[in-house]
N, CA, C and O atoms as CSV, one atom per row, in Angstrom:
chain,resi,resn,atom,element,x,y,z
A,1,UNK,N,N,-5.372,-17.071,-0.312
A,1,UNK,CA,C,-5.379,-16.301,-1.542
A,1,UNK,C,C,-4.058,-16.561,-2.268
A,1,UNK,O,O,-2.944,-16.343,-1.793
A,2,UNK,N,N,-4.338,-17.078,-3.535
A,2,UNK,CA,C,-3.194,-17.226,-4.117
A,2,UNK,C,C,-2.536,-15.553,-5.175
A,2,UNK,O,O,-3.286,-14.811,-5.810
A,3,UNK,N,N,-1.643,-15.457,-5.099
A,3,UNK,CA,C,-1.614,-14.152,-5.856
A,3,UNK,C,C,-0.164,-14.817,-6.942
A,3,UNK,O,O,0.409,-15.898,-6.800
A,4,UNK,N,N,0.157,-13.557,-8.165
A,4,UNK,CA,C,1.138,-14.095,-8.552
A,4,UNK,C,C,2.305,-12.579,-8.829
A,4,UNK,O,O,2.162,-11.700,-9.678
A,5,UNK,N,N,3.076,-12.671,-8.104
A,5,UNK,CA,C,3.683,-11.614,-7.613
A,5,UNK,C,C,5.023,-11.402,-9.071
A,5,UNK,O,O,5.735,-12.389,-9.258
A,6,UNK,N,N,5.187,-10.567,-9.681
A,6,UNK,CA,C,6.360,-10.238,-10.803
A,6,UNK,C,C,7.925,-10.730,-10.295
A,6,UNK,O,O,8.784,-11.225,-11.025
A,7,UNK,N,N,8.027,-10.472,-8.956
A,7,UNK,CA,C,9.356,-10.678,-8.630
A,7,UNK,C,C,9.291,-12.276,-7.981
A,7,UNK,O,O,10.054,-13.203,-8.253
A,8,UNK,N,N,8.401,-12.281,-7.261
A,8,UNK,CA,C,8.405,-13.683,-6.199
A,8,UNK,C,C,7.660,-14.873,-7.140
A,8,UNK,O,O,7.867,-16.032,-6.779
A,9,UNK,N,N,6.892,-14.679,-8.205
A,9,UNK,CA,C,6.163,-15.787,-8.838
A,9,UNK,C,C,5.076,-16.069,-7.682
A,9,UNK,O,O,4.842,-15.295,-6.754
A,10,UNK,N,N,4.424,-17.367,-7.912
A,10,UNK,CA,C,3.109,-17.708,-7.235
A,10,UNK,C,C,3.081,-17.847,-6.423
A,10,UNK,O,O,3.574,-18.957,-6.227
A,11,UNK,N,N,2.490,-16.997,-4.705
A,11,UNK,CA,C,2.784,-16.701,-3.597
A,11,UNK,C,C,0.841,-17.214,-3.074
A,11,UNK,O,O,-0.203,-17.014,-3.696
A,12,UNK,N,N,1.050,-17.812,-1.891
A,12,UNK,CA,C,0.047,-18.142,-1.229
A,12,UNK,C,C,0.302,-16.858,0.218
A,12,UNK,O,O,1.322,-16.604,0.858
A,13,UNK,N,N,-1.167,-16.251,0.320
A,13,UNK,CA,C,-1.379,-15.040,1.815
A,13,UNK,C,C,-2.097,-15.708,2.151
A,13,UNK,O,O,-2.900,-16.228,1.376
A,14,UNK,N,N,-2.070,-16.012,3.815
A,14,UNK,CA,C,-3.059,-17.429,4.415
A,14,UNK,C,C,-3.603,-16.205,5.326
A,14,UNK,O,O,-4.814,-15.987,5.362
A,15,UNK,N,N,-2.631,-15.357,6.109
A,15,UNK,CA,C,-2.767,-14.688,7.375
A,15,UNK,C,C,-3.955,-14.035,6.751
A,15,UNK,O,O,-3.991,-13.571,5.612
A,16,UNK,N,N,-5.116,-14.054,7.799
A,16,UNK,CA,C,-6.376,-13.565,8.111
A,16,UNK,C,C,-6.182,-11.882,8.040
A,16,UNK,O,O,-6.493,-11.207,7.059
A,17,UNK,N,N,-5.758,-11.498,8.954
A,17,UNK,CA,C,-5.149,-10.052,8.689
A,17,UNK,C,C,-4.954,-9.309,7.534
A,17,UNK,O,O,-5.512,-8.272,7.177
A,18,UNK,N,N,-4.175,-9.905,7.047
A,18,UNK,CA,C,-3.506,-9.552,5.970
A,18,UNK,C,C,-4.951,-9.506,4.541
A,18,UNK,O,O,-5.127,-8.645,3.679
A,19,UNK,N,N,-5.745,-10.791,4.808
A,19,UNK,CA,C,-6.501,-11.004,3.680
A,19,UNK,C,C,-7.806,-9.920,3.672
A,19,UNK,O,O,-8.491,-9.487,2.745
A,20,UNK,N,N,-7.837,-9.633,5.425
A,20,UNK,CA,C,-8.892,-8.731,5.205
A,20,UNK,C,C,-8.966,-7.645,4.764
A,20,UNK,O,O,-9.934,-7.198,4.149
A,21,UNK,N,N,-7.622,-6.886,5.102
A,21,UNK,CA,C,-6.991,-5.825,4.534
A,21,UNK,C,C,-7.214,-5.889,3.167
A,21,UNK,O,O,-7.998,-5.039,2.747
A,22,UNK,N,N,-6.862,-6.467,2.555
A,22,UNK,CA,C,-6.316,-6.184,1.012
A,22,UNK,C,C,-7.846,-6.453,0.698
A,22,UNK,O,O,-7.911,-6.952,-0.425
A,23,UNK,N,N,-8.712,-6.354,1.088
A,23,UNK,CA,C,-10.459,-6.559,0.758
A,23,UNK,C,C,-10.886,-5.444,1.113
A,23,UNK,O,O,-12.077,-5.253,0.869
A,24,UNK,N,N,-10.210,-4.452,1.716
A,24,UNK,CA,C,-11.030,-3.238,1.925
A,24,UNK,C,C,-10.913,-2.247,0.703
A,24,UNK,O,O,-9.965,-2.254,-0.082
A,25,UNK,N,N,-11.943,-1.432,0.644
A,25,UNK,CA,C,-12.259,-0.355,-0.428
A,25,UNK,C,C,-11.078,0.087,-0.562
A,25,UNK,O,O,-10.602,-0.011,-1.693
A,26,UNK,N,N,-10.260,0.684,0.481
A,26,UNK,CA,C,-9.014,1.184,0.558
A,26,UNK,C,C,-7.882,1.024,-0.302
A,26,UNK,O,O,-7.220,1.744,-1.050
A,27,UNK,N,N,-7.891,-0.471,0.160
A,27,UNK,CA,C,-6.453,-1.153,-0.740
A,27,UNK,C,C,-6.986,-1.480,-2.214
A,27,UNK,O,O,-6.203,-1.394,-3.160
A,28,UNK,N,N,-8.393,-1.875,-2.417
A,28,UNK,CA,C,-9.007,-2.156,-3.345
A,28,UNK,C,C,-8.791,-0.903,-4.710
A,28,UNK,O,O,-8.419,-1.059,-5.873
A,29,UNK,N,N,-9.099,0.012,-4.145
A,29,UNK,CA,C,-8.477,1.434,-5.127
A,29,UNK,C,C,-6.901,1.306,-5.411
A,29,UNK,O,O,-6.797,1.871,-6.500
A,30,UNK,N,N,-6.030,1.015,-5.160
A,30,UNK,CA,C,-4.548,0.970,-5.555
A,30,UNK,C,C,-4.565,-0.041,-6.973
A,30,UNK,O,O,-3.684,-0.002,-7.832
A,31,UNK,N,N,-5.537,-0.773,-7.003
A,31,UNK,CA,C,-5.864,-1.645,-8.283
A,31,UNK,C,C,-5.631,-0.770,-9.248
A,31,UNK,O,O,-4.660,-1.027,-9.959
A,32,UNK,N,N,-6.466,0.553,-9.572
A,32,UNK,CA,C,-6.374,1.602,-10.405
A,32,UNK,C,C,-5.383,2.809,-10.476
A,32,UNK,O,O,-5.568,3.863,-11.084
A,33,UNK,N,N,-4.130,2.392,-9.622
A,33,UNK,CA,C,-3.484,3.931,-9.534
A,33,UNK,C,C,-1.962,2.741,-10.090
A,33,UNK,O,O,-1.904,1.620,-9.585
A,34,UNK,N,N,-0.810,3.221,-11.186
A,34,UNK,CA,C,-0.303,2.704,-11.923
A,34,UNK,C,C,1.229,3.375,-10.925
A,34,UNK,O,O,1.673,4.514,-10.777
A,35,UNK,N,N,1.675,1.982,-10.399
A,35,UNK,CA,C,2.974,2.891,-9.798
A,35,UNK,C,C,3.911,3.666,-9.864
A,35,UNK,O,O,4.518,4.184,-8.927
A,36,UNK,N,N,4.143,3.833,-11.418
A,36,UNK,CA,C,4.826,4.461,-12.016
A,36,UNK,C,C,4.377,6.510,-12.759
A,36,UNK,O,O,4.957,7.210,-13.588
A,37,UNK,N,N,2.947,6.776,-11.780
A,37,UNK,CA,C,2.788,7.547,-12.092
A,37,UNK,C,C,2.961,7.862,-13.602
A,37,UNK,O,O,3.353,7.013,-14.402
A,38,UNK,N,N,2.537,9.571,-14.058
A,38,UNK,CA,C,2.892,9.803,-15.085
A,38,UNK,C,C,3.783,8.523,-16.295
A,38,UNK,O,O,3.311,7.707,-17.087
A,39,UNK,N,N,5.006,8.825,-15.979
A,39,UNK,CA,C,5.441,7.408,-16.568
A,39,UNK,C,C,4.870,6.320,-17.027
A,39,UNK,O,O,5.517,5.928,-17.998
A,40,UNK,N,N,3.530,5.304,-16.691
A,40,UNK,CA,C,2.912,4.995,-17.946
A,40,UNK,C,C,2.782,5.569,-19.033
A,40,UNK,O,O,3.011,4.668,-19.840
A,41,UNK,N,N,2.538,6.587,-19.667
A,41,UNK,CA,C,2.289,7.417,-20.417
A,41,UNK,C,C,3.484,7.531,-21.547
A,41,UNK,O,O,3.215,7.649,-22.742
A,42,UNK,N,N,4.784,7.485,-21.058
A,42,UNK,CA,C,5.546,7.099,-21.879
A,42,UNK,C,C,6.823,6.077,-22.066
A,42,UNK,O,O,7.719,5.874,-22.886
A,43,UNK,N,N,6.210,5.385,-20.395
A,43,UNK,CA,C,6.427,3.931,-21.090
A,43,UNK,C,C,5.600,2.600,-20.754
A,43,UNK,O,O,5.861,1.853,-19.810
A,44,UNK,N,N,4.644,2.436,-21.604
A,44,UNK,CA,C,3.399,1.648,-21.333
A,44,UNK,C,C,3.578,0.250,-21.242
A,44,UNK,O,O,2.634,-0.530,-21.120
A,45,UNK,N,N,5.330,-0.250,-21.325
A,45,UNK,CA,C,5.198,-1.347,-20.339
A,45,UNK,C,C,5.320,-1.500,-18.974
A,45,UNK,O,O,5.345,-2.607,-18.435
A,46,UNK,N,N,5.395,-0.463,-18.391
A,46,UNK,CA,C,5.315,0.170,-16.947
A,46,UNK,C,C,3.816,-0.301,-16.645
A,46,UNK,O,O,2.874,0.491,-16.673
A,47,UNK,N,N,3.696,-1.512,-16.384
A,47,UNK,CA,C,2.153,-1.980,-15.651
A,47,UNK,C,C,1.657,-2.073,-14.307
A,47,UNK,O,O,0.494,-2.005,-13.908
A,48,UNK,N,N,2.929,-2.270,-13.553
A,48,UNK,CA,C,2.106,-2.656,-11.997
A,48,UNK,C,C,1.708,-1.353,-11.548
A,48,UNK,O,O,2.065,-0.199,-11.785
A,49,UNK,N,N,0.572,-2.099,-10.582
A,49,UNK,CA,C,-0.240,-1.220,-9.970
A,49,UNK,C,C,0.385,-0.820,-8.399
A,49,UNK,O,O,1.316,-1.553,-8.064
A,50,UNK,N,N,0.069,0.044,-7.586
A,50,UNK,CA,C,0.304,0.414,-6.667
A,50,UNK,C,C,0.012,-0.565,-5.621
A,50,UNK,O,O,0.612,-0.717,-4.557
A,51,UNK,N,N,-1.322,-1.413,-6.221
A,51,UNK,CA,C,-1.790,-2.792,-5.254
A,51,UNK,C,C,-0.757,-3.681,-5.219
A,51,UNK,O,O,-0.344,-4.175,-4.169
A,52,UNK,N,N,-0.292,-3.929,-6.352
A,52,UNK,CA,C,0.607,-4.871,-6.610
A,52,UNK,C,C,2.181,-4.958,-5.736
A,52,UNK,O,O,2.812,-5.768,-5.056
A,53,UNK,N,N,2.290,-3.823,-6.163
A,53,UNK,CA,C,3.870,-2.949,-5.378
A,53,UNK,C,C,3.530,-3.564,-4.146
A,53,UNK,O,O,4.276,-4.407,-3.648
A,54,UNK,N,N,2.186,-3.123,-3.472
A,54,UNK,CA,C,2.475,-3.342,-1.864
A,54,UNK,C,C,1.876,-4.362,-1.438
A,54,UNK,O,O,1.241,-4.364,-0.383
A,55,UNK,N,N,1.999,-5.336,-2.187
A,55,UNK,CA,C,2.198,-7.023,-1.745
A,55,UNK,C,C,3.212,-7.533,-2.185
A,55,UNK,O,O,3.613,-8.677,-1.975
A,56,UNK,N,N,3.721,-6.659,-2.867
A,56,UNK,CA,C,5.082,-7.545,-3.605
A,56,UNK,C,C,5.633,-6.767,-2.081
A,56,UNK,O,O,5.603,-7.654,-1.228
A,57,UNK,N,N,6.026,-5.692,-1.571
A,57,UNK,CA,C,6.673,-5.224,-0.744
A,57,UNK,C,C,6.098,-6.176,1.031
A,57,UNK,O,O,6.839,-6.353,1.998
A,58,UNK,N,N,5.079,-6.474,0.953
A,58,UNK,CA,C,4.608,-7.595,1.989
A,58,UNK,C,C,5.527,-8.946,1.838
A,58,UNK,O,O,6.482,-9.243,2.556
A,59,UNK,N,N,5.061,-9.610,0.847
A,59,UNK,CA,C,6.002,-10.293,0.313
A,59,UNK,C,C,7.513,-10.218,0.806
A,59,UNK,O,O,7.764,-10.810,1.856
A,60,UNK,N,N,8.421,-9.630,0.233
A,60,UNK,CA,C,9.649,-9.203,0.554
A,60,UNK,C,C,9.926,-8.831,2.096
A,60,UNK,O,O,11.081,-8.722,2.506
A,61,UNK,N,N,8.579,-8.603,3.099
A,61,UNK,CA,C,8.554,-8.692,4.759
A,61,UNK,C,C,8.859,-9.540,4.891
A,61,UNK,O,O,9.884,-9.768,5.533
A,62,UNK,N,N,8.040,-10.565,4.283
A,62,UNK,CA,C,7.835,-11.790,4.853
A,62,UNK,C,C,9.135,-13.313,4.285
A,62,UNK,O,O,9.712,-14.334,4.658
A,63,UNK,N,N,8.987,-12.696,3.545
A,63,UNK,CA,C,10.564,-13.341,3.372
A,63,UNK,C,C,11.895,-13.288,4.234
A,63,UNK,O,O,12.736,-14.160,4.456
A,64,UNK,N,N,11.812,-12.153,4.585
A,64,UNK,CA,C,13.145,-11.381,5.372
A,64,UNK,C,C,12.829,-11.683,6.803
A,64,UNK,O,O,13.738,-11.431,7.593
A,65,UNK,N,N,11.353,-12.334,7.454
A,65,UNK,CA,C,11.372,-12.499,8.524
A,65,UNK,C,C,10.728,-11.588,9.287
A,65,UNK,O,O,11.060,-11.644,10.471
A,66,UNK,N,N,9.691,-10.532,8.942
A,66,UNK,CA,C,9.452,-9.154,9.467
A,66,UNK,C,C,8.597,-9.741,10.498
A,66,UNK,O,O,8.102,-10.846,10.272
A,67,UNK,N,N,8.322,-9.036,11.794
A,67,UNK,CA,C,7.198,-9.391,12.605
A,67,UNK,C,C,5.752,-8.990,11.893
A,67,UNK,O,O,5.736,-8.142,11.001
A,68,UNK,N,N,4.646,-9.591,12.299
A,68,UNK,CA,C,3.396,-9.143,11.855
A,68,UNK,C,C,3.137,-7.251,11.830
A,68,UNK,O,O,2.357,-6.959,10.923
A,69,UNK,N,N,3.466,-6.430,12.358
A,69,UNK,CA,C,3.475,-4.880,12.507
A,69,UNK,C,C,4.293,-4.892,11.316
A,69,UNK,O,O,3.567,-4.804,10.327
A,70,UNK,N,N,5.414,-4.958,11.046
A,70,UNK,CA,C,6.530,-4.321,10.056
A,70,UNK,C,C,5.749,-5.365,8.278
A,70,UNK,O,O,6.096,-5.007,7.153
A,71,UNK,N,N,5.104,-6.139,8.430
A,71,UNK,CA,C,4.481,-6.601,7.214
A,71,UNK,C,C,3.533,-5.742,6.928
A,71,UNK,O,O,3.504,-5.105,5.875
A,72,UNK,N,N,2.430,-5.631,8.112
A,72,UNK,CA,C,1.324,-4.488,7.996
A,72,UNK,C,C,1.369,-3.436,7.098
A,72,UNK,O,O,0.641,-3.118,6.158
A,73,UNK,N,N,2.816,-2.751,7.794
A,73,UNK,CA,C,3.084,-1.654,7.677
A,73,UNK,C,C,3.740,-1.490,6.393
A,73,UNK,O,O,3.808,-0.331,5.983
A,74,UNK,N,N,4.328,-2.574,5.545
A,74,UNK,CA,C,4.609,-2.795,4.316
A,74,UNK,C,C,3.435,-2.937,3.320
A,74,UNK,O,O,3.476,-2.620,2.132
A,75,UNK,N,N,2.528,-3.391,3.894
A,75,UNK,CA,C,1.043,-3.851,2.782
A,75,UNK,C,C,0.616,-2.188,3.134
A,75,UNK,O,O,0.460,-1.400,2.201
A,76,UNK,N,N,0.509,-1.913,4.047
A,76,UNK,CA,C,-0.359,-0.502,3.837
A,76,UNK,C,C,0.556,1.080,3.117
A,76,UNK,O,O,0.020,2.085,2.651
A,77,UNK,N,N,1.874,0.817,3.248
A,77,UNK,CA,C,2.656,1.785,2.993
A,77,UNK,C,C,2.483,3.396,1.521
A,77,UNK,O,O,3.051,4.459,1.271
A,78,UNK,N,N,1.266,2.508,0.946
A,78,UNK,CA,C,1.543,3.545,0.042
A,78,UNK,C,C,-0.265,3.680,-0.298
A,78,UNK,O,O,-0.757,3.762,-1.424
A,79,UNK,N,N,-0.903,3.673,0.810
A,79,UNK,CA,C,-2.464,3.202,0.992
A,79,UNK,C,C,-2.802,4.859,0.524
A,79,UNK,O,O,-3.949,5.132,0.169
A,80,UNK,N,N,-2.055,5.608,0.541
A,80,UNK,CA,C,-2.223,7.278,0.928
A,80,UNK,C,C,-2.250,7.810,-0.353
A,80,UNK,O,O,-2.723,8.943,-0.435
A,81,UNK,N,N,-1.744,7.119,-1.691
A,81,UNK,CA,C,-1.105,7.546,-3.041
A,81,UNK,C,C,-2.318,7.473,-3.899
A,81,UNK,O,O,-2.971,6.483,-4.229
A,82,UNK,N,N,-2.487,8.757,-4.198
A,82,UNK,CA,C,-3.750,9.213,-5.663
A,82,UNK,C,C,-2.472,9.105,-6.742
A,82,UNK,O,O,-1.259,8.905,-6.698
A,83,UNK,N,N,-3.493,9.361,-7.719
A,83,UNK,CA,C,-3.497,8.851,-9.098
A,83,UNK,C,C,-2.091,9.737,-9.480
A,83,UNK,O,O,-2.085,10.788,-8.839
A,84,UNK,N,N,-0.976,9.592,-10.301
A,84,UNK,CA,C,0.251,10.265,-11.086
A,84,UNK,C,C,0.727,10.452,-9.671
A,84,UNK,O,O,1.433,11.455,-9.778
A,85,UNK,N,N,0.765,10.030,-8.222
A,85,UNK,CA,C,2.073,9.822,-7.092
A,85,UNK,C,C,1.980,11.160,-7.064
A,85,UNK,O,O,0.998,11.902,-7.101
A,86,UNK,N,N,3.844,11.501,-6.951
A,86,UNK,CA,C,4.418,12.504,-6.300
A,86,UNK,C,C,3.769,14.336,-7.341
A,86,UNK,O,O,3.810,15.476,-6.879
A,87,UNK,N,N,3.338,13.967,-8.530
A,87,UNK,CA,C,2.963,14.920,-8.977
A,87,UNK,C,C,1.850,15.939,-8.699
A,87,UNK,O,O,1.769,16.937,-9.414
A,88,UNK,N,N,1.081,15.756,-7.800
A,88,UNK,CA,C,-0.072,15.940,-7.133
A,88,UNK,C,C,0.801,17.215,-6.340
A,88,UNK,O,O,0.462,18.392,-6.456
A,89,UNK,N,N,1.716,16.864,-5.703
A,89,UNK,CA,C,2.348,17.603,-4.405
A,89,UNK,C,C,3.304,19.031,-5.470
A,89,UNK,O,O,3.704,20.083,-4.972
A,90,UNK,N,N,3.421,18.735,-6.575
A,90,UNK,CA,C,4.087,19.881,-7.660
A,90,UNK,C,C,2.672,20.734,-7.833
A,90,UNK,O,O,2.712,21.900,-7.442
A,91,UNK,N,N,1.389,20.229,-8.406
A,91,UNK,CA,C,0.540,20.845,-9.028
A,91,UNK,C,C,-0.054,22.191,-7.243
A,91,UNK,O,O,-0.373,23.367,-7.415
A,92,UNK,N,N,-0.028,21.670,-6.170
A,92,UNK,CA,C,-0.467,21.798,-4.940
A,92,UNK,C,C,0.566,22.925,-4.683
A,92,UNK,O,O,0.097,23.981,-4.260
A,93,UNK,N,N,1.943,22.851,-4.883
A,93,UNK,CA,C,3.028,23.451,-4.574
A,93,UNK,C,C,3.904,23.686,-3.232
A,93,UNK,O,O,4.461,24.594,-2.613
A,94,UNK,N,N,3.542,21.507,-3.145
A,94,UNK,CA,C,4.499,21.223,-1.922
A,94,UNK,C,C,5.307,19.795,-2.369
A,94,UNK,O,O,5.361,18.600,-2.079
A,95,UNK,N,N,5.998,20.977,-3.446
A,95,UNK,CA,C,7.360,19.960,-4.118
A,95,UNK,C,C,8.841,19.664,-3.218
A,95,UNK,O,O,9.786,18.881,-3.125
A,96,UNK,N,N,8.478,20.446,-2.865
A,96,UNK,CA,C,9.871,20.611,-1.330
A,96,UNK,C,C,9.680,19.068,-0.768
A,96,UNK,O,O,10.327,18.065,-1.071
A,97,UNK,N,N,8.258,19.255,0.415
A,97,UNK,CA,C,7.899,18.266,0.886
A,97,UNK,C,C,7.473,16.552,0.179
A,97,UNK,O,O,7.859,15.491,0.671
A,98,UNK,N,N,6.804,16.664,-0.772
A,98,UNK,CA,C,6.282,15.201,-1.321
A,98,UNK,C,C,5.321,14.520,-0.304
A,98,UNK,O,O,5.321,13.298,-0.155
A,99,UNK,N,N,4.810,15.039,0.129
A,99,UNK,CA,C,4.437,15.056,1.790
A,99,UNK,C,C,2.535,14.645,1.372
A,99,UNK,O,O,1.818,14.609,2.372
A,100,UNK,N,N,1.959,14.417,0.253
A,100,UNK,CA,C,0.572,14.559,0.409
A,100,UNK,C,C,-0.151,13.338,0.620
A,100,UNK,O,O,-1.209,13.234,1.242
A,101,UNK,N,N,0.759,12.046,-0.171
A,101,UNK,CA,C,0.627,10.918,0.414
A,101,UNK,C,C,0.772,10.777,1.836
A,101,UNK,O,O,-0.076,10.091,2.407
A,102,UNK,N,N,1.833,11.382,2.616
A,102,UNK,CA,C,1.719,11.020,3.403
A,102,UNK,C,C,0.244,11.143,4.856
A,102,UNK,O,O,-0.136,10.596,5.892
A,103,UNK,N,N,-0.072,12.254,3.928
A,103,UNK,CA,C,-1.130,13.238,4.824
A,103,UNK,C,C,-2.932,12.031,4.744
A,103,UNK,O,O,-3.965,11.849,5.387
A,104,UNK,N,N,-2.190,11.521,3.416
A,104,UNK,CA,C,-3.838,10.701,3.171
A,104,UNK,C,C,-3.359,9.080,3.663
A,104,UNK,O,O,-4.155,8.141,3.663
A,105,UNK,N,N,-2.199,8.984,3.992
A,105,UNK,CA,C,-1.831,7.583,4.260
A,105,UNK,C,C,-2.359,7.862,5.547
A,105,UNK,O,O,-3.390,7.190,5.561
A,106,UNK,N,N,-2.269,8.481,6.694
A,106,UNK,CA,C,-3.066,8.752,7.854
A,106,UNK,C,C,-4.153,8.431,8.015
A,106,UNK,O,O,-4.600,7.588,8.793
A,107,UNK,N,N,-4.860,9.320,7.019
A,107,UNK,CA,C,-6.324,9.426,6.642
A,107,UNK,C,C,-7.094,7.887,6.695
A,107,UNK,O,O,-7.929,7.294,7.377
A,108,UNK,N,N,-6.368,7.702,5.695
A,108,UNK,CA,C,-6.892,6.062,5.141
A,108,UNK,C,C,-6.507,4.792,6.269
A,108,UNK,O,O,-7.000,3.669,6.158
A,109,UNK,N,N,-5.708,5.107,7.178
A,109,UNK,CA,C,-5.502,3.777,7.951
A,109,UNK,C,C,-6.139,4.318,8.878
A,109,UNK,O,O,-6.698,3.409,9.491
A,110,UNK,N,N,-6.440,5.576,9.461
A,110,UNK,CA,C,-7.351,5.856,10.657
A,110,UNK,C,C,-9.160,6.165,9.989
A,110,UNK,O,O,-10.039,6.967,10.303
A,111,UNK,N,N,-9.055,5.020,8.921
A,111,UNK,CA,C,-10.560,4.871,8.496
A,111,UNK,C,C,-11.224,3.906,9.042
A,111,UNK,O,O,-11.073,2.728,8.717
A,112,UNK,N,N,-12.184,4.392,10.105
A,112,UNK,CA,C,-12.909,3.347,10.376
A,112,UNK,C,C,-12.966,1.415,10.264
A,112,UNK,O,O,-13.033,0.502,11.088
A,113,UNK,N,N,-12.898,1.512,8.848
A,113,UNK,CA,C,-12.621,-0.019,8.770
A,113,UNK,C,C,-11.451,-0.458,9.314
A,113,UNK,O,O,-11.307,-1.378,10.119
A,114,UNK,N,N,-10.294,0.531,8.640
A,114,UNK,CA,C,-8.782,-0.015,8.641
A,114,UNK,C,C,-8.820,-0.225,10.148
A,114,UNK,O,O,-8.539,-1.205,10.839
A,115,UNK,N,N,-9.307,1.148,10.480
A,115,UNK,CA,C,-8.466,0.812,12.108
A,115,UNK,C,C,-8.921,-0.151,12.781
A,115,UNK,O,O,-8.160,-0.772,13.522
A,116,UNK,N,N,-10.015,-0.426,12.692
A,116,UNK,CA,C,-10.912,-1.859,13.501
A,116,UNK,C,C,-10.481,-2.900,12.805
A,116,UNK,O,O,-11.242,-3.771,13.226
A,117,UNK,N,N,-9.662,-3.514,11.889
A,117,UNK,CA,C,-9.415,-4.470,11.041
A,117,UNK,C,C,-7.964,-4.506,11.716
A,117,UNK,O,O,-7.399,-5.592,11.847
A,118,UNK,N,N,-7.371,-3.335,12.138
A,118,UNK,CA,C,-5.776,-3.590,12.535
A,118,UNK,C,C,-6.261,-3.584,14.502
A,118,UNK,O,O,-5.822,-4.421,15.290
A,119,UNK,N,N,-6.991,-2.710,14.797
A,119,UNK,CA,C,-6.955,-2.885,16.379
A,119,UNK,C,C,-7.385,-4.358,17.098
A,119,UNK,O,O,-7.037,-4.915,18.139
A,120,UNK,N,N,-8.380,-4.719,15.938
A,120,UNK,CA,C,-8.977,-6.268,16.582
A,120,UNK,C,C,-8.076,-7.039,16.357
A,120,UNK,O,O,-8.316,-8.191,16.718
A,121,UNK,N,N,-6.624,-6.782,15.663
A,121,UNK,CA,C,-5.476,-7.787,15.773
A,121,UNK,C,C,-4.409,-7.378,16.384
A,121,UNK,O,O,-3.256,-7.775,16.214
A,122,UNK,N,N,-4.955,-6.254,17.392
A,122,UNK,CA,C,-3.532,-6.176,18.380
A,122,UNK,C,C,-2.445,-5.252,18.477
A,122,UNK,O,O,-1.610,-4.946,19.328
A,123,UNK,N,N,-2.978,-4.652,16.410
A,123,UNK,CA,C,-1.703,-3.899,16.259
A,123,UNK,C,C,-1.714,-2.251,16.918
A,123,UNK,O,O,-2.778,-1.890,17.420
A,124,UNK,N,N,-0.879,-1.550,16.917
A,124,UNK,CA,C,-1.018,-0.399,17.423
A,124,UNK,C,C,-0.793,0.545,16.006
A,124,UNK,O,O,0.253,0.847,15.432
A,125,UNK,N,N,-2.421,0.928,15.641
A,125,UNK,CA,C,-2.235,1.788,14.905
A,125,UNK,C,C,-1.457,3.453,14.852
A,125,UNK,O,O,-1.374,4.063,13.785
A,126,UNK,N,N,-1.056,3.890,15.855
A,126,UNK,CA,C,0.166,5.294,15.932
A,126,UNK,C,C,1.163,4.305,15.340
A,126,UNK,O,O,1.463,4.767,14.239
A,127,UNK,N,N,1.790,3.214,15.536
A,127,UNK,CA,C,3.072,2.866,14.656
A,127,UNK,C,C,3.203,2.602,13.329
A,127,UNK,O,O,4.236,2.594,12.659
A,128,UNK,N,N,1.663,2.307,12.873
A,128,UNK,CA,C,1.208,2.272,11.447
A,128,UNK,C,C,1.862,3.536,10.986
A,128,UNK,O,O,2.907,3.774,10.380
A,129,UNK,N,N,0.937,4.232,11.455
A,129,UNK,CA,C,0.745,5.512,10.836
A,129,UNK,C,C,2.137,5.900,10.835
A,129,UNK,O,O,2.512,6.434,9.791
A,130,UNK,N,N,2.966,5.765,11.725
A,130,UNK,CA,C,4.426,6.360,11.738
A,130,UNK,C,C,5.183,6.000,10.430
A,130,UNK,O,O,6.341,6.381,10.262
């Protein structure tokens, strides 16, 4: 898969792993959630997507040398994040914490697919999730 990353320019993902992942429904929804939360709104050259972020942040693993777990765990890192981010956790009234992503980042990697997509490669999903 060739992708073309804002910071890294035109990046080839060969690893099997990695490609299946970013094909699930899961990661497939971050297409639509704008990383910058709210902030599109008033500044609409604020474009990348949340998908984007966390291949550019794979990317930047894999540059630095990360083992296969610590890349994983970079592509999935923000798998948990609905639409406007941290604002969700104000409207809820767990602004203290910021904590709601984290509650659905769980959710979403101990989904059926994810986890059989990461266990049939070895990884240990409790360190995901950590």
């Amino acid at each position: 898969m060739i992708v073309t990353d804002k910071l890294y320019g035109r990046q080839e993902i060969k690893d099997s792993l990695v490609l299946e992942l970013l094909k699930t429904k899961e990661m497939q929804r971050l297409r639509g959630i704008n990383q910058y939360g709210v902030w599109k709104f008033v500044t609409p050259w604020m474009t990348t997507t949340r998908f984007e972020h966390c291949i550019g942040v794979y990317l930047l693993l894999r540059r630095l040398g990360a083992d296969k777990e610590e890349m994983v765990a970079g592509l999935l890192h923000d798998i948990g994040h609905a639409a406007f981010s941290h604002v969700y956790d104000y409207v809820v009234g767990r602004s203290e914490q910021q904590d709601s992503d984290g509650m659905m980042h769980s959710r979403m990697i101990e989904n059926p697919g994810i986890k059989t997509i990461i266990t049939k490669n070895g990884l240990d999903i409790d360190r995901l999730i950590d």
